[in-house]
mmCIF file of the C-alpha atoms, coordinates in Angstrom:
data_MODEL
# 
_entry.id   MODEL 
# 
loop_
_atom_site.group_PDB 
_atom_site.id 
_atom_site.type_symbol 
_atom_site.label_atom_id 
_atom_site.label_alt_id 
_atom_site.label_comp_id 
_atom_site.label_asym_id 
_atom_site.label_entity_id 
_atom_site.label_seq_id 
_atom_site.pdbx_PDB_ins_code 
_atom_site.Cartn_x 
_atom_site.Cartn_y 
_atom_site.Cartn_z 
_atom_site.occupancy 
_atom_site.B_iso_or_equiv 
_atom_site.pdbx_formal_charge 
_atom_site.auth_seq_id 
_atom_site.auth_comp_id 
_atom_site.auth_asym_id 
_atom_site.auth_atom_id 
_atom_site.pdbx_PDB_model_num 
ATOM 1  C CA . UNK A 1 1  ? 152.877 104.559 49.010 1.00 0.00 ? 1  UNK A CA 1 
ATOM 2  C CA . UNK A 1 2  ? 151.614 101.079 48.969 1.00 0.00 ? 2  UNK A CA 1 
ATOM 3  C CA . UNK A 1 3  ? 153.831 98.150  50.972 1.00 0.00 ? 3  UNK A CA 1 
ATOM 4  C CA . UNK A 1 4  ? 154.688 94.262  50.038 1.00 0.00 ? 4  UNK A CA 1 
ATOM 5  C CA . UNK A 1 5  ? 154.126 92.068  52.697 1.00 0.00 ? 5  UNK A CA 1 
ATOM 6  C CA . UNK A 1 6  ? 156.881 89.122  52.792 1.00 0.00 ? 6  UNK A CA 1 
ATOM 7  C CA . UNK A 1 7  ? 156.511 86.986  55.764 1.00 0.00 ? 7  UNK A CA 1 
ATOM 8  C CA . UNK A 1 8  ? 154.011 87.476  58.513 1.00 0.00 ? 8  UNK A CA 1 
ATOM 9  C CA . UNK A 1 9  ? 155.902 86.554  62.006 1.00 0.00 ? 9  UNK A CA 1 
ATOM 10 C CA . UNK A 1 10 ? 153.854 85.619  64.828 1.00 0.00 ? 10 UNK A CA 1 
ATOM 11 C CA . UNK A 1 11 ? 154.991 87.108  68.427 1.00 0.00 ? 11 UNK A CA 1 
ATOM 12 C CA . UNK A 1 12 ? 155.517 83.910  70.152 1.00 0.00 ? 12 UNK A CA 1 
ATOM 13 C CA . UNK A 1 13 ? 157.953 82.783  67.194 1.00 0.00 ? 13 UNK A CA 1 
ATOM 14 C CA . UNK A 1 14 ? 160.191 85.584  68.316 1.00 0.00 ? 14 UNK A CA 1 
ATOM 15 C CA . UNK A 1 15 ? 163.508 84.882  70.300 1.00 0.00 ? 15 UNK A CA 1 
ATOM 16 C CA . UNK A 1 16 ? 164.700 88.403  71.153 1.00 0.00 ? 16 UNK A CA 1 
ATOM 17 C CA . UNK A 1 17 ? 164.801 91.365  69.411 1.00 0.00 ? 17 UNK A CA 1 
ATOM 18 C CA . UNK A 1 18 ? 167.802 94.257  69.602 1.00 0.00 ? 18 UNK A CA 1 
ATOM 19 C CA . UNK A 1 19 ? 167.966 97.260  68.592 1.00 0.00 ? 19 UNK A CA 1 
ATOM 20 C CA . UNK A 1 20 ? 170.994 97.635  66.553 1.00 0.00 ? 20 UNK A CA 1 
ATOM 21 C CA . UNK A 1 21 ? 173.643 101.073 67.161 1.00 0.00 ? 21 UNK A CA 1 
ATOM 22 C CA . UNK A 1 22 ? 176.002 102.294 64.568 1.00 0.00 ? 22 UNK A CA 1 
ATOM 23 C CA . UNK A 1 23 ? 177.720 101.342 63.229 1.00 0.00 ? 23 UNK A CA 1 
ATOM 24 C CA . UNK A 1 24 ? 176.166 97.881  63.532 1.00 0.00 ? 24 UNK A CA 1 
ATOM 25 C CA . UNK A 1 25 ? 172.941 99.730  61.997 1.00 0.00 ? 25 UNK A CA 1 
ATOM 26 C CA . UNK A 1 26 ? 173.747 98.429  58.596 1.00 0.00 ? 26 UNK A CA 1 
ATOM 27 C CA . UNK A 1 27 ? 173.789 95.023  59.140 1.00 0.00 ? 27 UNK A CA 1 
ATOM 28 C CA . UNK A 1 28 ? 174.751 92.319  60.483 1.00 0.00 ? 28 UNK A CA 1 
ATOM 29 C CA . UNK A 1 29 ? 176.834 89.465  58.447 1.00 0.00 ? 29 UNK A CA 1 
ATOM 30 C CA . UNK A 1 30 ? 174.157 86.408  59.259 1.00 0.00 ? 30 UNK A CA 1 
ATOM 31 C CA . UNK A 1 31 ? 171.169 88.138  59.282 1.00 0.00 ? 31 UNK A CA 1 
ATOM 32 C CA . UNK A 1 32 ? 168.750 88.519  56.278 1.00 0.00 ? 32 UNK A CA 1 
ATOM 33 C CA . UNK A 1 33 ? 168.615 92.299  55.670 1.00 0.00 ? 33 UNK A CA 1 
ATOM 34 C CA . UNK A 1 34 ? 164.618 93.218  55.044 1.00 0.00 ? 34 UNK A CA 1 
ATOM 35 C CA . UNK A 1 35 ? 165.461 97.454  55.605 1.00 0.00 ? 35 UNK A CA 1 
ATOM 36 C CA . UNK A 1 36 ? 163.876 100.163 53.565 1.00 0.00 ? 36 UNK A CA 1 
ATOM 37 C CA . UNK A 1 37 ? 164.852 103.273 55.295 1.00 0.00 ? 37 UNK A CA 1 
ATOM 38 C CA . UNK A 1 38 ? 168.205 104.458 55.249 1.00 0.00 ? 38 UNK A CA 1 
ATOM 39 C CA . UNK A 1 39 ? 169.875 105.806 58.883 1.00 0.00 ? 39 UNK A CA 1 
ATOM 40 C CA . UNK A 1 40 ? 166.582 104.451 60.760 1.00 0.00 ? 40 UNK A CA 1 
ATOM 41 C CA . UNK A 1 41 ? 166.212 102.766 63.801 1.00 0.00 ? 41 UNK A CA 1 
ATOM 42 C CA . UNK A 1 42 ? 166.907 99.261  62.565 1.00 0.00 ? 42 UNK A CA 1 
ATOM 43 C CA . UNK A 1 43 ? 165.985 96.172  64.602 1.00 0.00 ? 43 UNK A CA 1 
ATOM 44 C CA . UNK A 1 44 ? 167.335 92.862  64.565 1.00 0.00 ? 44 UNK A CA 1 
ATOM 45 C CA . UNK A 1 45 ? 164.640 89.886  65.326 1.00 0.00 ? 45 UNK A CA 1 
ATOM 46 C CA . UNK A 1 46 ? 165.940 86.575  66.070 1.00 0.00 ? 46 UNK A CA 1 
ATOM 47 C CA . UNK A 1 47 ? 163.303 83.984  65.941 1.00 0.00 ? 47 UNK A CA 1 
ATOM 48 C CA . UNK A 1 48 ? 163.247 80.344  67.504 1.00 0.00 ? 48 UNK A CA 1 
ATOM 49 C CA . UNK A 1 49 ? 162.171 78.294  64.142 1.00 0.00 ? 49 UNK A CA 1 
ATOM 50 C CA . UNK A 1 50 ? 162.709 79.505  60.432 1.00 0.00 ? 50 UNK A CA 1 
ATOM 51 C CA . UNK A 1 51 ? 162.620 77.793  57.141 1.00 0.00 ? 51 UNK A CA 1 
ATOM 52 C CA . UNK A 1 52 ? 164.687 80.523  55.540 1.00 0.00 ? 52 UNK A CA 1 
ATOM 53 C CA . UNK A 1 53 ? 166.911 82.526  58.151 1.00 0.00 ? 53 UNK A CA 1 
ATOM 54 C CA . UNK A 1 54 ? 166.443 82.755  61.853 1.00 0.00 ? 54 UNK A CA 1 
ATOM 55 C CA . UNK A 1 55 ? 167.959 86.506  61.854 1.00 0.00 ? 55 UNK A CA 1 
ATOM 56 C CA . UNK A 1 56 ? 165.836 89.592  60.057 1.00 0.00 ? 56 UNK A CA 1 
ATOM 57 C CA . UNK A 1 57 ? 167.020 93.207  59.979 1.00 0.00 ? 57 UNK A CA 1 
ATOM 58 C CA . UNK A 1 58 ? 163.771 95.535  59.800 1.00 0.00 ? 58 UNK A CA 1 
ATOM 59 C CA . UNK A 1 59 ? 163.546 99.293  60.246 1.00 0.00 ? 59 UNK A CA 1 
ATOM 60 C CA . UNK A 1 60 ? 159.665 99.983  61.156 1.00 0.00 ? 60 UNK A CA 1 
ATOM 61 C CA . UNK A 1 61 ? 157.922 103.286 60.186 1.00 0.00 ? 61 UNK A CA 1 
ATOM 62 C CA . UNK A 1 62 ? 156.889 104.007 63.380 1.00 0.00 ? 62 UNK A CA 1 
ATOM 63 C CA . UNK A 1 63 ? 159.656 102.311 66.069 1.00 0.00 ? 63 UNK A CA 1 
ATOM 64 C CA . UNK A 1 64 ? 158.180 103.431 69.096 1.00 0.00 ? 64 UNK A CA 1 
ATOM 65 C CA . UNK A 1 65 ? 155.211 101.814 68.221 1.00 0.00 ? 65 UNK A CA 1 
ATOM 66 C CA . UNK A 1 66 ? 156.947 98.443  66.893 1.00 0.00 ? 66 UNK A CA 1 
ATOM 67 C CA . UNK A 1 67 ? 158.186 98.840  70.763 1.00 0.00 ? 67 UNK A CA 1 
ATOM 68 C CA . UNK A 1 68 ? 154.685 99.085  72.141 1.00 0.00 ? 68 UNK A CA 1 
ATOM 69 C CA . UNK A 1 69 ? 153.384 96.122  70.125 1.00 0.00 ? 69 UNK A CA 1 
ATOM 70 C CA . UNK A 1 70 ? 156.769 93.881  71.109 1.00 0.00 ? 70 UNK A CA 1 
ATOM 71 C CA . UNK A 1 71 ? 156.151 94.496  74.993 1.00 0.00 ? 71 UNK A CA 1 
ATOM 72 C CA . UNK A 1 72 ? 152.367 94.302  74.697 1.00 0.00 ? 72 UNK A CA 1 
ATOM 73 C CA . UNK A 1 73 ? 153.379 90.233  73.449 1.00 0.00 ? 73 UNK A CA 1 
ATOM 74 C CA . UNK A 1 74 ? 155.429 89.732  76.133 1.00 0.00 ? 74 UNK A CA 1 
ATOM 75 C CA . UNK A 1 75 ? 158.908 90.255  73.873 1.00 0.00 ? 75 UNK A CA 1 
ATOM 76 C CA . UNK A 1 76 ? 161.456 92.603  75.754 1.00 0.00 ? 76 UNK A CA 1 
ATOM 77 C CA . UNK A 1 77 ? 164.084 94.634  74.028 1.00 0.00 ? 77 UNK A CA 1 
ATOM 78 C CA . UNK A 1 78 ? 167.898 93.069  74.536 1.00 0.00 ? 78 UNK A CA 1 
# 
């Protein structure tokens, strides 16, 4: 399965990041919704600048990875 990239974010851009429960999972009213897996771990990233929204719902394939990379860049988990 092949993938479309859409906007590349760079760590320092990013405000916070939470991890969004249920039912909160599927979505939240302000926030652009970028998901592809339904009933995954989905993430909410808030960034400091943005042309086109500030607030991006994403569900990653691997999470606990996404995790690794976010507190490898200095970005902790609300």
């Amino acid at each position: 399965m092949g993938f479309w990239t859409v906007h590349l974010l760079k760590f320092d851009n990013i405000k916070s990041v939470q991890e969004m429960e249920p039912p909160m999972r599927f979505g939240a009213w302000n926030a652009s919704n970028f998901k592809s897996r339904f009933f995954a771990r989905t993430f909410l990233i808030e960034t400091h600048t943005g042309w086109f929204t500030r607030k991006v719902l994403i569900t990653p394939d691997k999470p606990d990875t996404f995790l690794t990379l976010l507190h490898g860049r200095g970005v902790s988990l609300l």
